[in-house]
C-alpha positions as CSV (number, residue, x, y, z in Angstrom):
1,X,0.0,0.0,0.0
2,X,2.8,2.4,0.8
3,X,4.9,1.4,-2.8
4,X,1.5,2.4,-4.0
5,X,0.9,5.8,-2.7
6,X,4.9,6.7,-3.5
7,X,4.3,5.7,-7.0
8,X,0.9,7.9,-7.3
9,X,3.1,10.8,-5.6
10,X,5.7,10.6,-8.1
11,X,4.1,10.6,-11.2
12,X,1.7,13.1,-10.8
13,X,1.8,16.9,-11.1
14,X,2.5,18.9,-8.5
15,X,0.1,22.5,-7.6
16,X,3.2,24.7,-6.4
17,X,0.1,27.5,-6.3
18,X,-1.1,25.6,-3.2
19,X,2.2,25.6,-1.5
20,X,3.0,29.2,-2.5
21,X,-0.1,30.2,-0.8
22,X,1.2,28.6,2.3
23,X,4.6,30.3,2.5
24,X,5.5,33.9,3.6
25,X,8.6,35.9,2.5
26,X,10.0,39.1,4.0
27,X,9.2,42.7,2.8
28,X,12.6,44.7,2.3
29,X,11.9,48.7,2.7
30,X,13.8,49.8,-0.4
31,X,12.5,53.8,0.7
32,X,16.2,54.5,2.6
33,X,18.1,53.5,-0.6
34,X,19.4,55.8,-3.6
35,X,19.1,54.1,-6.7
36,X,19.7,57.1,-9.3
37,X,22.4,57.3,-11.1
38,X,23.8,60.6,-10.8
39,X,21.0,63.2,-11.5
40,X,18.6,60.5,-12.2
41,X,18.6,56.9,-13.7
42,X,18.1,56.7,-17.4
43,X,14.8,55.4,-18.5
44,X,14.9,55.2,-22.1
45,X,17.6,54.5,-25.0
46,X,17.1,58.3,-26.3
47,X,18.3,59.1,-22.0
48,X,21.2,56.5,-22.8
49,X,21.9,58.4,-25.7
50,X,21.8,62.0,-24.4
51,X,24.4,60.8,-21.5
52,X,27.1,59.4,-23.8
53,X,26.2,62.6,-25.9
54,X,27.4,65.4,-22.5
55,X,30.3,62.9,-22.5
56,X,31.4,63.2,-25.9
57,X,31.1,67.1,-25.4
58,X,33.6,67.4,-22.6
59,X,36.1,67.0,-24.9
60,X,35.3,70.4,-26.3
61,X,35.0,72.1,-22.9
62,X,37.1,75.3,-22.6
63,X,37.4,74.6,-19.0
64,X,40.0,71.3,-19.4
65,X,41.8,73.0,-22.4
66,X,45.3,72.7,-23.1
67,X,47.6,75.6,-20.8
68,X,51.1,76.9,-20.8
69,X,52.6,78.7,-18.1
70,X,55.7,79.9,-20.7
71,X,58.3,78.5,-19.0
72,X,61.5,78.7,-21.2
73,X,62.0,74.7,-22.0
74,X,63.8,74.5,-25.8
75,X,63.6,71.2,-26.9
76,X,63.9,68.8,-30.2
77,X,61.4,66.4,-30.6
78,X,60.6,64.0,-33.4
79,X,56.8,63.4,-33.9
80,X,54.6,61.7,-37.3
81,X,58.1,61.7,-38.7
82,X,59.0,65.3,-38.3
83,X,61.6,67.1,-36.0
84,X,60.7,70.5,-34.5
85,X,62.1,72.5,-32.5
86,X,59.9,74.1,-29.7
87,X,60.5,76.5,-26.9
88,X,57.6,76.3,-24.7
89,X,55.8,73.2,-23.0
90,X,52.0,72.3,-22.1
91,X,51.8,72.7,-19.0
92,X,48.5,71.9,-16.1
93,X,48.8,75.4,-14.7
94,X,48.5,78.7,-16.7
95,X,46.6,80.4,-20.1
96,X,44.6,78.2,-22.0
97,X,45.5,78.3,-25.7
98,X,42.0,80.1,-26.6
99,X,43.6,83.0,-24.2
100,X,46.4,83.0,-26.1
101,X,45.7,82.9,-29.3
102,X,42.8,85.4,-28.7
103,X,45.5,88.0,-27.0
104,X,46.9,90.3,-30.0
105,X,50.0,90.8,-27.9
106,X,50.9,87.3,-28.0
107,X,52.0,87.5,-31.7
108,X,55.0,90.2,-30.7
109,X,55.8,87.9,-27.4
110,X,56.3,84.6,-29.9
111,X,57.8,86.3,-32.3
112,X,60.5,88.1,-29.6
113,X,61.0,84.5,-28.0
114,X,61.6,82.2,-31.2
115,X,63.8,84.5,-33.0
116,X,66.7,84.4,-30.9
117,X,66.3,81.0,-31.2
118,X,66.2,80.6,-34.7
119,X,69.0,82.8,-34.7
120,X,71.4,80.6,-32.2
121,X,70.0,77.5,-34.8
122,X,70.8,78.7,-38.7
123,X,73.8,81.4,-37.4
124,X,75.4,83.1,-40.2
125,X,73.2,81.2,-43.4
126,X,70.1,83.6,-42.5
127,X,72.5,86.2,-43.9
128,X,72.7,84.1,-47.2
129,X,69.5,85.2,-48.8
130,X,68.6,81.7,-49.1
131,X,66.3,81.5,-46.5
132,X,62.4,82.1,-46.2
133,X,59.5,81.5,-44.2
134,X,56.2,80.2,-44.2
135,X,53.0,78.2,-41.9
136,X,50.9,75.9,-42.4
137,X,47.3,76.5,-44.8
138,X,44.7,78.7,-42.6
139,X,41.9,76.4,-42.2
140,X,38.9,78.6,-40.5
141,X,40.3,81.9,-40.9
142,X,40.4,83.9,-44.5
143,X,41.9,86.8,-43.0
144,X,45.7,86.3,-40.8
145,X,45.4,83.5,-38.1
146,X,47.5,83.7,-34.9
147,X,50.4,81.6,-36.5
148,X,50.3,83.6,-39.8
149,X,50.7,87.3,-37.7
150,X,54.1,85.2,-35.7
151,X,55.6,84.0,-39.0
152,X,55.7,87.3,-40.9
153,X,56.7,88.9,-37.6
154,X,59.8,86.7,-37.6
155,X,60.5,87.0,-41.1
156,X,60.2,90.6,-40.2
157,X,62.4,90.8,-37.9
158,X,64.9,88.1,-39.2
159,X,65.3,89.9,-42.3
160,X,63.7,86.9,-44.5
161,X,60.8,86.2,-46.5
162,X,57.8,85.5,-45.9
163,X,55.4,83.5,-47.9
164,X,51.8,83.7,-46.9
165,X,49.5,80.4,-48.1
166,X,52.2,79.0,-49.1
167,X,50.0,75.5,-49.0
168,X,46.5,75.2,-49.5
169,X,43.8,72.5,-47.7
170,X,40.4,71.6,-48.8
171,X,39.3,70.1,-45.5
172,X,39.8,71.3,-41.7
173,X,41.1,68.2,-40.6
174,X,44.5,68.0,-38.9
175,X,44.9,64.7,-39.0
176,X,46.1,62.5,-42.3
177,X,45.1,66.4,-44.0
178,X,46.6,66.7,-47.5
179,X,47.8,69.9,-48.9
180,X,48.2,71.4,-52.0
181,X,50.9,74.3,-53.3
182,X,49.7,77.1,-53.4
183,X,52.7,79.6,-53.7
184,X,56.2,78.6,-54.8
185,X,59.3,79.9,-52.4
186,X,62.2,81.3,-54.7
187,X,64.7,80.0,-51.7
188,X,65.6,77.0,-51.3
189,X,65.9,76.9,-47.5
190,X,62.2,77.2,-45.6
191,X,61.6,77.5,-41.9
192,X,58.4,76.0,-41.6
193,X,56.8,77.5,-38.4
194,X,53.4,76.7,-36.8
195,X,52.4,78.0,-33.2
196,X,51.6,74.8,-31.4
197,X,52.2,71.6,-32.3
198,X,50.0,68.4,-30.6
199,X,50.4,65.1,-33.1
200,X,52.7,66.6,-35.5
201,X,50.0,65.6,-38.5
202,X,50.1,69.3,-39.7
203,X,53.9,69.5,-40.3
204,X,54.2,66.1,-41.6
205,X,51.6,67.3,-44.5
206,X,53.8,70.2,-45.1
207,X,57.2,68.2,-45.3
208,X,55.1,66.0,-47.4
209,X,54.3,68.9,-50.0
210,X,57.8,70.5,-49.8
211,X,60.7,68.2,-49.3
212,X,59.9,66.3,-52.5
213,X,60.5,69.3,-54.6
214,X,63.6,70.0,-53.1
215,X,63.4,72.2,-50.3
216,X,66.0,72.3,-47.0
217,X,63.4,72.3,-44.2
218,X,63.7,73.3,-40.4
219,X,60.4,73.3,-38.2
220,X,60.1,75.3,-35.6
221,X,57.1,75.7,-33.0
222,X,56.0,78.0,-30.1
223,X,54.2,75.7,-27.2
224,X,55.0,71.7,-27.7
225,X,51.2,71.1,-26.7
226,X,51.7,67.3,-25.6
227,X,53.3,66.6,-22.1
């Protein structure tokens, strides 16, 4: 009779409603805890979207933009297959480069700083009348950019030419940008100067465009902008 009732037991189905009914379970107060997420949790993909969206912008924001303090620190540094010569480092503390390059008096303090420099560098051969000077293609501006006022400044003042648009760019890309000539130097020895240099991309495009027609290059930039 037993082997009976086990066998009935086993093989039928079993109403888990009627044991559920049976059973209690404890009620957590969940009114103490912060469940947000920041400001508040996101509660739809367009809210997932907007959040990576303020992320991608703080890249932009003029409040963790690149500095220099201007502390004097000439060095040669080799970057996208290009040496430079720079005078100034990024730095955490001092004027962003929006300050700068929106400060008119900037262009004489460059110009002041890197021509010694240049000086020390090419000695007597500036004295050759086989040297000029040029920057790299204005991209946003049509009138004279920030770099453009330092260069003829320094050819100014260095007693050199200076060739303005020297190369020309379709796009306002920095990176992997092509250029195209625009105006042929008569000397055969260019200074290529751009105010700051970050990945090197822009004076790699303008080595590009000039050393194959046979031009001795030397770059030269104000602020290195990459510790």
């Amino acid at each position: 009779m037993a082997d009976s009732d086990t066998s009935q037991v086993e093989g039928a189905a079993v109403d888990m409603g009627e044991i559920m009914r049976d059973m209690t379970f404890p009620v957590a107060d969940l009114s103490s805890l912060d469940l947000s997420f920041g400001e508040s949790a996101p509660q739809s993909r367009a809210q997932q979207k907007d959040l990576f969206a303020v992320q991608q912008r703080k890249a932009w924001d003029k409040s963790t933009e690149a500095r220099c303090d201007f502390s004097y620190k000439l060095r040669l540094t080799r970057r996208s297959n290009v040496n430079f010569i720079s005078i100034w480092q990024k730095t955490v503390y001092g004027r962003t480069l929006t300050d700068i390059k929106g400060d008119p008096s900037m262009v004489d303090f460059f110009a002041t700083s890197l021509v010694p420099v240049i000086k020390e560098m090419l000695g007597y051969n500036l004295d050759k009348g086989t040297w000029c000077i040029c920057t790299s293609p204005k991209r946003r501006h049509k009138v004279k950019n920030f770099a453009t006022l330092i260069s003829e400044q320094i050819g100014a003042m260095l007693g050199i030419p200076f060739y303005e648009d020297v190369a020309f760019c379709h796009t306002k890309q920095r990176v992997n940008a092509v250029f195209e000539l625009n105006v042929l130097p008569k000397e055969p020895n260019v200074i290529v100067f751009d105010d700051f240099v970050t990945t090197g991309q822009t004076l790699a495009a303008m080595k590009h465009l000039l050393q194959p027609l046979g031009f001795n290059l030397v770059f030269f930039t104000g602020i290195n902008n990459k510790l």
